[in-house]
C-alpha positions, 0 to 999 in steps of 0.5 A: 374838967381837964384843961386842953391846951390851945395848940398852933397850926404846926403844933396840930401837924405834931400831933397828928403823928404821935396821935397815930403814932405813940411813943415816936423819938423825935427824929421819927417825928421829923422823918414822918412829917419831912414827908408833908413839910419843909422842917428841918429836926431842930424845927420839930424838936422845937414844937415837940418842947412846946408841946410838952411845956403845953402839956399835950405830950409827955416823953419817957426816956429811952436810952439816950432818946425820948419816946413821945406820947399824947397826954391829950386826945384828939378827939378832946383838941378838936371839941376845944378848937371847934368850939372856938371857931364857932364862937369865933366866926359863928357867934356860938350859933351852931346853925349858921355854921352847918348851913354854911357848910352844907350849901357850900361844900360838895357833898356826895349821895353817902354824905347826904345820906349820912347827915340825915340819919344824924338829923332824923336821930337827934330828932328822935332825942328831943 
């Protein structure tokens, strides 16, 4: 199995826009995340090397800039850190969590809608 890096809160903020947006130049990066965030270029370029080192970006040189692309996918992070939180704060138990979000999250009639036909599906597999 490939290995998934584990990545910092501000490493994920990084990421979300080479997610969305690959083969970025870093000053695209920090334009982009100005936007949300109080980084200066050096801030960004600093999470961009960490990322690299990590090996969840990689960078092809493109002139005298480097185009930045995600080397891991999304979905591959957010399985890696959901299963940490679980373990985490849940013990590893999944139900415990999803009662927890159930009861205290505003859900609207869609949601609701929309957990049961994942529910009734699961069922149907067992």
């Amino acid at each position: 199995m490939k290995k998934i890096p584990k990545i910092s809160e501000a490493e994920w903020e990084v990421m979300k826009v080479i997610w969305d947006h690959p083969s970025l130049p870093a000053s695209e990066v920090a334009e982009r995340l100005s936007a949300q965030k109080d980084w200066s270029p050096r801030t960004v370029k600093t999470l961009l090397a960490r990322l690299v080192r990590k090996r969840a970006l990689a960078f092809k040189s493109d002139g005298v800039r480097y185009l930045y692309e995600p080397k891991v996918r999304k979905e591959d992070l957010v399985e890696r850190e959901s299963r940490t939180f679980l373990n985490r704060v849940f013990d590893g138990v999944t139900t415990p969590m999803l009662v927890h979000f159930v009861k205290n999250t505003k859900l609207s009639r869609e949601e609701i809608q929309e957990l049961k036909l994942i529910l009734t599906e699961k069922e149907k597999k067992q």
